[in-house]
C-alpha positions as CSV (number, residue, x, y, z in Angstrom):
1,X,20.1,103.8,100.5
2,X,17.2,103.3,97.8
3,X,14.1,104.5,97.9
4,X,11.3,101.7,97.7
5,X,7.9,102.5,95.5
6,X,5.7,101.2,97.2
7,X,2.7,101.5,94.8
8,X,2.3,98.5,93.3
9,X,3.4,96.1,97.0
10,X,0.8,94.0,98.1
11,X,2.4,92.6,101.3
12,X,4.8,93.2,103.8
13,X,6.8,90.4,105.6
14,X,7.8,91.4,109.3
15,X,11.0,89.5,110.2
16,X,12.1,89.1,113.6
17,X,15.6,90.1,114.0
18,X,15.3,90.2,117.9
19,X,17.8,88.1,120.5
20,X,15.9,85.2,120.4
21,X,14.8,85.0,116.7
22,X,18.8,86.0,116.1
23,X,20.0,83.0,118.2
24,X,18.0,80.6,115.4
25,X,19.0,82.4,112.2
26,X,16.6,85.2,111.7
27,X,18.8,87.1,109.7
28,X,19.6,83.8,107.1
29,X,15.8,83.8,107.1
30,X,15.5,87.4,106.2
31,X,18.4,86.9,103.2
32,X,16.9,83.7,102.1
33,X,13.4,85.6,102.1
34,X,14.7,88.2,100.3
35,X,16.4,86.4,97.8
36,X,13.5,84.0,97.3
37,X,11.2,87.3,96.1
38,X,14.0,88.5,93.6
39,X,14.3,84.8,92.3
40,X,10.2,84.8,91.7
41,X,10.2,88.3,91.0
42,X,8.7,89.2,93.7
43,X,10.8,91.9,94.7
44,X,8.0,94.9,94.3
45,X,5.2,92.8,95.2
46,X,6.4,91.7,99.0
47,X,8.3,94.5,100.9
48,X,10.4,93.3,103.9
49,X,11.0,94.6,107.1
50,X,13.3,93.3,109.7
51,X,12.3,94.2,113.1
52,X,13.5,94.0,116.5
53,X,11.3,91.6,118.9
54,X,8.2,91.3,117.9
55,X,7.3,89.2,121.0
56,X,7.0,85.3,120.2
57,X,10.4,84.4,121.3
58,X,9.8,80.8,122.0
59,X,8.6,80.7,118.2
60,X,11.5,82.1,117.0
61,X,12.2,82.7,113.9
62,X,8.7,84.8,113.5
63,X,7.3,86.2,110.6
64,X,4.4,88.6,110.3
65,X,2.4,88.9,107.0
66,X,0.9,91.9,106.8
67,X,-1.8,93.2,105.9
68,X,-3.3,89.3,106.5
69,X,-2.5,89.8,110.0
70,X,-0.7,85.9,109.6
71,X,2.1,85.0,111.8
72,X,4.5,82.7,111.4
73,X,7.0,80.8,113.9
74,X,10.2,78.6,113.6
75,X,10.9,79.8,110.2
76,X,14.2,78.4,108.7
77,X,15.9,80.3,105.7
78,X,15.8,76.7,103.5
79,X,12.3,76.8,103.8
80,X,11.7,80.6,102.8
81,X,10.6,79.1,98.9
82,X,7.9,76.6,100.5
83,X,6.9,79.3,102.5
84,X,6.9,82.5,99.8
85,X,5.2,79.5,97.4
86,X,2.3,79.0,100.5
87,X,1.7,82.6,100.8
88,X,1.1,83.4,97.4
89,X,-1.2,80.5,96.8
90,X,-3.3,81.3,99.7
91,X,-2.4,78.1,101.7
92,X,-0.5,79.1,104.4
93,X,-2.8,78.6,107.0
94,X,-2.0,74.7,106.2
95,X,1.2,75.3,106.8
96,X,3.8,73.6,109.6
97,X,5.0,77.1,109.9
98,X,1.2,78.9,110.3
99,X,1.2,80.7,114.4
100,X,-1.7,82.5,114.8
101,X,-4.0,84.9,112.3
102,X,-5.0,87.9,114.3
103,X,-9.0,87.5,115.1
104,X,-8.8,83.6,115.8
105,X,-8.9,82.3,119.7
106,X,-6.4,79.5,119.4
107,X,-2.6,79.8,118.9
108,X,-0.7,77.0,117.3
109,X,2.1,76.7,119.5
110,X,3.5,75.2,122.4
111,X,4.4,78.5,124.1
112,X,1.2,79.6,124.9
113,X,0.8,82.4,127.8
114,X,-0.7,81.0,131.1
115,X,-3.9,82.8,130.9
116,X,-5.0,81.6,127.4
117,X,-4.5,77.6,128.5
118,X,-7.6,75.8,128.8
């Protein structure tokens, strides 16, 4: 297994490879995602992590984008470019894709936990 510098990586993408997130593709997501970074060569700027539940399973496939605290939800692997291409231009909170940035009091979902419904 290789060893990752880490130095010069600005961001780290959380991928969801949990039961749900697995039932809608997360691990095509987390190929296309890391394929899209080596074809923008962006492999030592982004480092990618695929996790086990990360706890938005009706959003499924989630991404986390750290350290901008930005999560992501239904994530397909065909629109990983659109998405990589949106983060790097600072525009993903526009995006279809764009959950919830840690700090702000409204989710943009329609799973939304009982006790946070107005």
């Amino acid at each position: 297994m290789a060893v990752k510098d880490l130095i010069i990586t600005k961001k780290c993408l959380f991928i969801c490879n949990g039961g749900s997130c697995l039932k809608k593709n997360a691990e095509e997501v987390t190929q296309s995602v890391r394929k899209q970074l080596k074809l923008f060569d962006l492999d030592d700027v982004y480092h990618t992590v695929r996790t086990k539940c990360i706890g938005r399973c009706d959003d499924a496939p989630v991404v986390l984008v750290a350290p901008d605290n930005i999560w992501l939800k239904e994530v397909t692997a065909d629109k990983c470019s659109s998405i990589l291409h949106e983060i790097e231009s600072n525009k993903i909170e526009n995006s279809i894709h764009y959950l919830f940035k840690m700090g702000e009091s409204q989710i943009k979902s329609n799973s939304i936990p009982t006790k946070y419904r107005k």
